[in-house]
LUMFIMI-249148 format. One record per residue (C-alpha): x, y, z. Coordinates in steps of 0.25 Angstrom, whole numbers, plus 2048, in hexadecimal, padded with zeros to 3 digits. Example, Ala and Ser with C-alpha at 12.3 -4.5 7.8 and 13.67 -1.06 7.14 Angstrom:
REM residues 2
8317EE81F8377FC81D
REM end
This chain:
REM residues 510
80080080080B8098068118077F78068097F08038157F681381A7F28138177E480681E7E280D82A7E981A8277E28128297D480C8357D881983B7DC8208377D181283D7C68168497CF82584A7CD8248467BE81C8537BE82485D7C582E8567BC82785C7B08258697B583286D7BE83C8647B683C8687A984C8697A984B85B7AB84085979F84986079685785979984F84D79984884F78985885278585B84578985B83878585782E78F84D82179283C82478F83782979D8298297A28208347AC8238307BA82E8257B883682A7AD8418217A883E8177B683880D7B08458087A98498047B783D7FE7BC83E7ED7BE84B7ED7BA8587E87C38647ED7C986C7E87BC8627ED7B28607FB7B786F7FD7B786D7F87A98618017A486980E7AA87480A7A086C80679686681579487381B79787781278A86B81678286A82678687583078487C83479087584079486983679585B83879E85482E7A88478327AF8468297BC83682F7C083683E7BF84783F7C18508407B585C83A7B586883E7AC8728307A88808367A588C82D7A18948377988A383979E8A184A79C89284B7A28988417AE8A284C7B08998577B188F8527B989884E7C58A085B7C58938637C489086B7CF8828697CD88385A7CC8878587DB8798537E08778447E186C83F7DB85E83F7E285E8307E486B82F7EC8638347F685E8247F686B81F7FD86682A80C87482E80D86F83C80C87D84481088883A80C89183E80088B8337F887C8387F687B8458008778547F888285B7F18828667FD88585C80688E8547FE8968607FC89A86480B89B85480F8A58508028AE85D8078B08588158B08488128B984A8058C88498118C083C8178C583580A8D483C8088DF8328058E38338138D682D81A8D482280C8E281E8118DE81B81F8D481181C8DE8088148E18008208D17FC8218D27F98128DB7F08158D67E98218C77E881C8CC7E380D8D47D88158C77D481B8C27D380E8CD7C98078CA7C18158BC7C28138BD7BC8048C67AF8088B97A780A8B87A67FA8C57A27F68C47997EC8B47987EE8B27957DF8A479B7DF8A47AB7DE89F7B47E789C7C47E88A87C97EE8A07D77EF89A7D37FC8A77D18028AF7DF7FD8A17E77FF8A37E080F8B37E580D8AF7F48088A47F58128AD7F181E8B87FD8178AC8068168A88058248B680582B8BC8118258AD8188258A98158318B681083A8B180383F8B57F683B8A87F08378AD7E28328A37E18288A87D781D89D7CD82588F7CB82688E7D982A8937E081F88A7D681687E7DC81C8837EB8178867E780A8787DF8078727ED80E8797F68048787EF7F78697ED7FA8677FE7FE86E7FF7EF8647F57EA8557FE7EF85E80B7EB85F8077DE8508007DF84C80F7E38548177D884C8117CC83D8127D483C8207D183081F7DA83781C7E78408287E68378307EF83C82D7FC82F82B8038298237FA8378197FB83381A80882781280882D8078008347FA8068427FD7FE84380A80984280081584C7F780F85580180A8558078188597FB81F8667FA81486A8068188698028278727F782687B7FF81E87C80A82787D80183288E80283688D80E83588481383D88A80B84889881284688F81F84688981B85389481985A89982785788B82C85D89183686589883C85A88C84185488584585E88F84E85E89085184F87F85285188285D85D88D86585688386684A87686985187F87385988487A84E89187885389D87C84B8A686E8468B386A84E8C086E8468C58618488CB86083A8DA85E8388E58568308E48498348F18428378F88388328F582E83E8E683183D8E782C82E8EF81F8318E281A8378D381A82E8CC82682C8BE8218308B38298268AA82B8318B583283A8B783C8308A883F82F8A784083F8B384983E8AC85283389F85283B8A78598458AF86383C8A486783489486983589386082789185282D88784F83688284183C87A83E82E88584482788D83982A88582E82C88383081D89183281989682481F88981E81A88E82380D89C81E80C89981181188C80D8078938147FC8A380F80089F8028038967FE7F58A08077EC8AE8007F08A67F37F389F7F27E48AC7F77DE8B57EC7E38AC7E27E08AB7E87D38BB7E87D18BD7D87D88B47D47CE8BA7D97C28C87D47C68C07C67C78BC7C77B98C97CE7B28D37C77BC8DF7CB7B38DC7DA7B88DA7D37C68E87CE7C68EE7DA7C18E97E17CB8EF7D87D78FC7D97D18FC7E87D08F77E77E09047DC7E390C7E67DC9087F17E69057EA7F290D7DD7F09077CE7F29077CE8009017DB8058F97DC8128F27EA80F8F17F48048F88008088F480F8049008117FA8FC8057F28ED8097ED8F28137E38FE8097DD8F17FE7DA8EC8067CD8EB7FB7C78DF7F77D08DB8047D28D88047C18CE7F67C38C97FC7CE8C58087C68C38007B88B77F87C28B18057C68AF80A7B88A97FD7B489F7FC7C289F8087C78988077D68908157D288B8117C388381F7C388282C7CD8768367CC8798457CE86D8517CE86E85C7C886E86A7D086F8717C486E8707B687B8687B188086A7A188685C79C88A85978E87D85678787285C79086F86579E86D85E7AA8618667B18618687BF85A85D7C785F8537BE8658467C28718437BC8768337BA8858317B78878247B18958217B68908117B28908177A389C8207A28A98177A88A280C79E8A08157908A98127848AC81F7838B482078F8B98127928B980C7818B380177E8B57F97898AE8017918A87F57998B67EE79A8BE7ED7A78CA7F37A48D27F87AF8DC7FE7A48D08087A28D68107AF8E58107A88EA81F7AC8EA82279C8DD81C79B8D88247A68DD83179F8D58307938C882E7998BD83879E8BE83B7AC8B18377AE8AF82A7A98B28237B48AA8277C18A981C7CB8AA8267D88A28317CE8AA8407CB8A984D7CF8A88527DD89D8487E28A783C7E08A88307E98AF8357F58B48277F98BB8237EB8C88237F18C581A7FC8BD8107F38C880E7E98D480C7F68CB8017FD8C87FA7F08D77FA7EE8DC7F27FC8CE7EB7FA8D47E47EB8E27E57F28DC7DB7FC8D37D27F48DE7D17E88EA7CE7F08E27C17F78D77BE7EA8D77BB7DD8C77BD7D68C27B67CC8B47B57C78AB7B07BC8A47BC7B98A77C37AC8A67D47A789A7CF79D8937C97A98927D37B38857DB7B58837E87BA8777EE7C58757FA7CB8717FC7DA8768097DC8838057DA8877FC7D08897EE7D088D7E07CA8807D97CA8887CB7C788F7CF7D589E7CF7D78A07BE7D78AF7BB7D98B67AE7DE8C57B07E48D07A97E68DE7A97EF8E87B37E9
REM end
């Protein structure tokens, strides 16, 4: 009944945002008609394209219109359009623009309102200044020790399937790995969770991806009070609970600490001048995340109690999936082109020698060998396939005005896959595509995996030095084979995108 009574609300809302649509948004309507793009219908526009369809075949349909309408092409999703660009020079505009710093309205799906990842532009702006020094190469360095110790973990983890001649999906074990790395040097407590534990938070966070990608397509649960009232919102909710879990223990135990953060707020009290150079002692031991947010609550009137709850919740959802479906993505293809897997140990024998215990700081930038599949791996899956920016203002790109309001899709799927950047072997893996001469020739912005422009990925740094002691570890101790092939392997998209045929692997003693 409850239901009922909603999608008869929901199709009277959406008759009268289809309306105002027609008379308020002609700026719309008329970059719209000057572009090519799928036939759309009044209330639901281009939505039905997506209706029934899975995870796989939606990733698939948003490429087939991409191939089949010039970039700038147009989408309506219900009364909102939607403008797909995948052209290198466009790309680059948009994410220097000033006026393209906004996220998209449906990021506000992921309730982490203020943290860098989905909070306003205005907001954005003041947390990135003071949060930029948390990731300098001084503080990264110190958590190499924790890179090590939890990627030990790992390789100890992974003995059990020696020589198990069935394959399994080694993603369940590195997504345990980056999670206990996540927590440790987010939250500064040894969670040990590459158990039962941390199998709990992984199920909880693939599923939340699944209902936001669910909710994306339903134009008609965007309205937040209408999502509300269906079961996906209970369920979503209890996701995120168990997500959030280890760290709102962590944040109880430092209770007292925000009560005075609360009481120096609500006071209007003017920050502690606490800041100085940190010496080289502090930095010999791991410069915990949520330290340096508590020491800016106190320095500046920016971060209060939500403040920081959403910027830990943040950097351990999105940390934790990116590094984990990268790496997975990178054992796997080492398991199908072993030749570039061996040629990567022995550029890591040649740096570390056979017999190391711990990767060491001054060893990640000699491994540019592996740093190249690394990169070639993210061209080819990257974890963000597309990123959605509105318009504050009217935007001119090559072939058309962007009117303020708009949504802007950048297909960063499309462009580090054209031809005309990456030749005809486009869909290849190649890690000779990242040759230094190679590199040279290219558009800047063909590649994109932590996106461009101001509003980059913060943590790209630390993502790329755990993945490095993380293969470090795994190489040195496994060799990975698997029966899987490049033609075989098909794509979805929950949010982030994935290998539906899962990352399947068998290993053997090195």
């Amino acid at each position: 009944m409850i239901l009922s009574v909603a999608f008869v609300a929901t199709v009277i809302l959406l008759v009268a945002c289809w309306a105002l649509c027609r008379l308020k948004r002609w700026k719309h309507y008329k970059a719209s008609a000057e572009l090519d793009g799928p036939r759309d219908f009044p209330l639901i526009g281009s939505a039905h394209l997506f209706f029934g369809k899975s995870t796989e075949e939606q990733l698939r349909c948003v490429i087939d219109i991409s191939n089949t309408y010039q970039s700038p092409c147009r989408i309506w999703l219900g009364p909102k359009l939607f403008v797909f660009i995948d052209n290198a020079d466009d790309l680059q505009t948009v994410l220097n623009s000033p006026h393209c710093l906004e996220k998209a309205d449906v990021y506000r799906f992921f309730q982490c309102e203020t943290g860098l990842f989905s909070a306003p532009a205005s907001v954005w702006r003041v947390h990135r200044k003071h949060l930029n020094p948390c990731f300098n190469a001084k503080i990264l360095a110190s958590f190499v020790t924790i890179f090590n110790d939890k990627s030990a973990t790992l390789v100890g983890q992974l003995r059990s399937r020696v020589n198990d001649r069935a394959l399994f999906n080694v993603y369940e074990n590195i997504a345990k790995c980056t999670l206990d790395m996540v927590c440790a040097t987010t939250l500064g407590t040894d969670m040990n969770l590459q158990n039962e534990e941390g199998d709990e938070y992984i199920a909880a966070i693939e599923r939340a991806s699944e209902l936001l990608n669910h909710r994306l397509y339903k134009v008609w649960l965007h309205p937040e009070w209408i999502y509300r009232l269906t079961p996906y919102y209970k369920v979503q909710q209890q996701c995120y609970a168990t997500a959030y879990k280890m760290s709102r223990k962590v944040l109880a135990l430092k209770s007292d600490e925000l009560a005075d953060i609360r009481m120096r707020l609500k006071n209007g009290k003017t920050p502690s001048n606490t800041t100085g150079k940190d010496t080289t002692d502090d930095l010999r031991k791991p410069q915990i995340y949520i330290d340096q947010l508590f020491r800016l609550a106190k320095e500046t009137d920016v971060f209060d109690e939500q403040a920081i709850r959403d910027e830990i919740d943040t950097i351990i959802l999105g940390g934790n999936e990116t590094s984990a479906l990268t790496l997975s993505h990178v054992v796997l293809m080492l398991a199908i082109h072993e030749r570039v897997q061996q040629k990567v140990y022995d550029e890591m024998v040649d740096v570390l020698g056979a017999n190391f215990t711990s990767v060491e700081l001054e060893h990640l930038p000699q491994l540019t060998y592996m740093e190249m599949v690394l990169r070639e791996t993210m061209r080819l899956f990257p974890v963000g396939p597309v990123i959605a920016r509105q318009c504050t203002d009217d935007v001119k790109i090559s072939r058309t005005t962007l009117p303020k309001g708009v949504t802007v899709v950048l297909g960063i799927f499309n462009v580090q896959r054209s031809t005309n950047h990456w030749g005809p072997a486009a869909d290849v893996f190649d890690p000779d595509n990242f040759l230094q001469e190679r590199v040279a020739q290219r558009h800047a912005y063909c590649f994109l995996p932590f996106s461009a422009g101001p509003r980059n990925c913060i943590g790209y740094k630390y993502g790329l030095m755990s993945m490095k002691v993380m293969l470090c570890h795994l190489l040195a101790t496994y060799r990975f084979s698997t029966d899987l092939t490049m033609a075989e392997l098909t794509l979805k998209l929950d949010i982030t995108l994935k290998i539906a045929n899962k990352h399947l692997v068998r290993i053997t003693e090195r």
